[in-house]
C-alpha positions as CSV (number, residue, x, y, z in Angstrom):
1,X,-29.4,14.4,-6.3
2,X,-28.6,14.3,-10.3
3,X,-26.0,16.5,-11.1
4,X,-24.1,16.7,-14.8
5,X,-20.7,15.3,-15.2
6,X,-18.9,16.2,-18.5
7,X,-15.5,18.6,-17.3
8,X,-14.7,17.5,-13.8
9,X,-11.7,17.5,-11.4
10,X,-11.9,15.2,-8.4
11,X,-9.4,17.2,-6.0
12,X,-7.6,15.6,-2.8
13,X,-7.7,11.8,-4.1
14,X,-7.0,8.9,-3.0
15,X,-4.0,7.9,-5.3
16,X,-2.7,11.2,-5.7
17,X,-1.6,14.1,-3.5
18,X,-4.7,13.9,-0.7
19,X,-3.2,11.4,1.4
20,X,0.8,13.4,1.8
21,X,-1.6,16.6,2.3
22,X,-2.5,17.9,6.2
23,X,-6.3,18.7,6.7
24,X,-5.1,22.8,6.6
25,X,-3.0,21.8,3.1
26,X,-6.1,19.5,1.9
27,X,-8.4,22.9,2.2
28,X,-6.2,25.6,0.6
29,X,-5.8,22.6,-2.6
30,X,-9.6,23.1,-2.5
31,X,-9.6,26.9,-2.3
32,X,-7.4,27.3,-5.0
33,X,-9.4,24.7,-7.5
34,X,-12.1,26.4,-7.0
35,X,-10.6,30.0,-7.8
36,X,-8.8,29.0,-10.4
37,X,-11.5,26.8,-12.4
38,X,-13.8,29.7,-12.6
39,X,-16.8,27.4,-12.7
40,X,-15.6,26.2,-16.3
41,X,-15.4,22.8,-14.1
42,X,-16.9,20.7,-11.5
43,X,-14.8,20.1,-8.6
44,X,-15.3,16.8,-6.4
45,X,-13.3,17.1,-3.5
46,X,-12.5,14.1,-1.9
47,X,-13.2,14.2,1.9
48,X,-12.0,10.5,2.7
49,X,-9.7,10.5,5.5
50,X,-8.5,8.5,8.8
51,X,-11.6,9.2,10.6
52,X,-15.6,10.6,10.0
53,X,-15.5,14.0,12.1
54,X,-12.4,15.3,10.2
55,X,-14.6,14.1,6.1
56,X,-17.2,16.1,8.3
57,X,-15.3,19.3,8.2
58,X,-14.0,19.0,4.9
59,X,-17.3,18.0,3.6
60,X,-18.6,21.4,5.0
61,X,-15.5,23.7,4.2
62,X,-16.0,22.5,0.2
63,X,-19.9,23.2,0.9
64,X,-18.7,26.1,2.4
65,X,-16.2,27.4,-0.3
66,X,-18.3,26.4,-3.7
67,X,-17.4,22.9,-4.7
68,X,-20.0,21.4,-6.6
69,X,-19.9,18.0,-5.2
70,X,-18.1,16.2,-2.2
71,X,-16.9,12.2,-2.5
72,X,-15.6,9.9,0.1
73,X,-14.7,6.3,0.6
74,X,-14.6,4.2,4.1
75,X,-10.9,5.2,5.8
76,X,-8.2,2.6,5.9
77,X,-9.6,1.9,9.4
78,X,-12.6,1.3,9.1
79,X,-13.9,-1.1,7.0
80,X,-18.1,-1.7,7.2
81,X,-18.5,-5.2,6.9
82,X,-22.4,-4.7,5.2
83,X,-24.9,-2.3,3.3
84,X,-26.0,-1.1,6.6
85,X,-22.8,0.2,8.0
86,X,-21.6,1.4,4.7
87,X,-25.0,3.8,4.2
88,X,-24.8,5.1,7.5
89,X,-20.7,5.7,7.4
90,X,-21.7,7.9,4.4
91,X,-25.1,9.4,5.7
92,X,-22.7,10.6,8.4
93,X,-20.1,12.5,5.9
94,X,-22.7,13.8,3.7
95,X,-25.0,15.3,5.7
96,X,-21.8,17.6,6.5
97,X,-22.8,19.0,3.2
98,X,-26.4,19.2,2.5
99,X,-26.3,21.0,-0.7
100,X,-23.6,19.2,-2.6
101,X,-24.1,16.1,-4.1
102,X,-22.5,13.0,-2.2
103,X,-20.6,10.8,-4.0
104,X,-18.9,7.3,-3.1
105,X,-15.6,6.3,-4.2
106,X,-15.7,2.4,-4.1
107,X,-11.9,1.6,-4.2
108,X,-12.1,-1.9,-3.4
109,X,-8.5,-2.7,-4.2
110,X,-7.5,0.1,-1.4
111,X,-10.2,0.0,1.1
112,X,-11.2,-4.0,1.1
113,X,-14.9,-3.1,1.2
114,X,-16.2,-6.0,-1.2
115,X,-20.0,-5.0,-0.8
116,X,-22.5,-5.0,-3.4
117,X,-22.9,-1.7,-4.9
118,X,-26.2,-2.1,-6.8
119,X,-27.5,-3.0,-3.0
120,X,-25.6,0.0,-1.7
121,X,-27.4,2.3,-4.2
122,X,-30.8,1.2,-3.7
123,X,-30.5,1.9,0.2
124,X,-28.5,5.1,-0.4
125,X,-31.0,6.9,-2.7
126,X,-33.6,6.5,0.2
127,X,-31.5,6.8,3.2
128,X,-28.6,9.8,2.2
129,X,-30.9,12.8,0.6
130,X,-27.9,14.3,-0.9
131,X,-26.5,10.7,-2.6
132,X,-25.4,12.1,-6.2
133,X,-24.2,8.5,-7.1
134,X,-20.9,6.3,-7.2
135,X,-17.4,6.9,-8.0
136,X,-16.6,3.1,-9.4
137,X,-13.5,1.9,-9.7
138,X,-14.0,-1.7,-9.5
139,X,-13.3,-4.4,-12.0
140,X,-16.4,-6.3,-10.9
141,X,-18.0,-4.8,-14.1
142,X,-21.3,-6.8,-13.7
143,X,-21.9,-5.2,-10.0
144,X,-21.3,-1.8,-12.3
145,X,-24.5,-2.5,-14.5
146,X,-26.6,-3.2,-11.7
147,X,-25.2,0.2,-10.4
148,X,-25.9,2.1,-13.7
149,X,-29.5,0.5,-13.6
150,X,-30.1,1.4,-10.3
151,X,-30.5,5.3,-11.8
152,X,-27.5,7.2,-10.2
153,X,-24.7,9.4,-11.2
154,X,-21.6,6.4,-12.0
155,X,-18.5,7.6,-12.4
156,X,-16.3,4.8,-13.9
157,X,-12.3,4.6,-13.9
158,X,-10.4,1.4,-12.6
159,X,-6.2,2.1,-12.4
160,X,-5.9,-1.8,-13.4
């Protein structure tokens, strides 16, 4: 699912105000983007939390309240240990929101998920209908090119 990145706002991130928000506080964050951008922007809202069902619900209420694309990353408790696990952890969030493009955050220096993310993108464009690509933020810039090759969306930006 290609979708056009040039004004964006990822909302509820990782390193900023999404993980001091509650899930109610996290949804009216997301409300108010969205009214207040006016469409002149695309908002990602980041759905990455402690556990699946509750991405699940935020993934739908974006879907629900016109966000334009959801992203998520494994939580700080779960940490899929191959391609396999990581596909379907995601498949799971982003089916919660079949319309909007899926996005995943690889954080590596937060979530310790070390995986190959050309791999991951391969299996994702056939297994997750909605994959809209990958939010890098890796310094493993070599694994990025395989990404870029592999034909989805990359969003680049490493805090290092």
């Amino acid at each position: 699912m290609n979708i056009t990145i040039s004004k964006c706002t990822a909302v509820n991130g990782t390193t900023g105000e999404g993980k001091s928000l509650t899930k109610e506080e996290r949804k009216e964050v997301v409300e108010h983007w969205i009214k207040v951008s006016k469409k002149r922007l695309i908002v990602i809202v980041h759905v990455g939390c402690i556990n699946v069902k509750e991405s699940q619900e935020l993934a739908r209420h974006a879907q629900d309240v016109g966000a334009d694309a959801v992203a998520s990353l494994p939580s700080l408790f779960f940490k899929p240990s191959n391609i396999d696990a990581l596909v379907h952890h995601c498949a799971e969030i982003a089916k919660s929101a079949p319309t909007l493009p899926f996005i995943y955050y690889h954080l590596p220096i937060m979530t310790g998920v070390e995986l190959n993310m050309e791999d991951f993108s391969y299996r994702a464009q056939k297994e997750i209908p909605n994959f809209g690509g990958i939010k890098f933020s890796s310094k493993d810039l070599p694994d990025m090119i395989g990404v870029v090759f592999s034909g989805v969306n990359v969003l680049f930006g490493c805090d290092e």
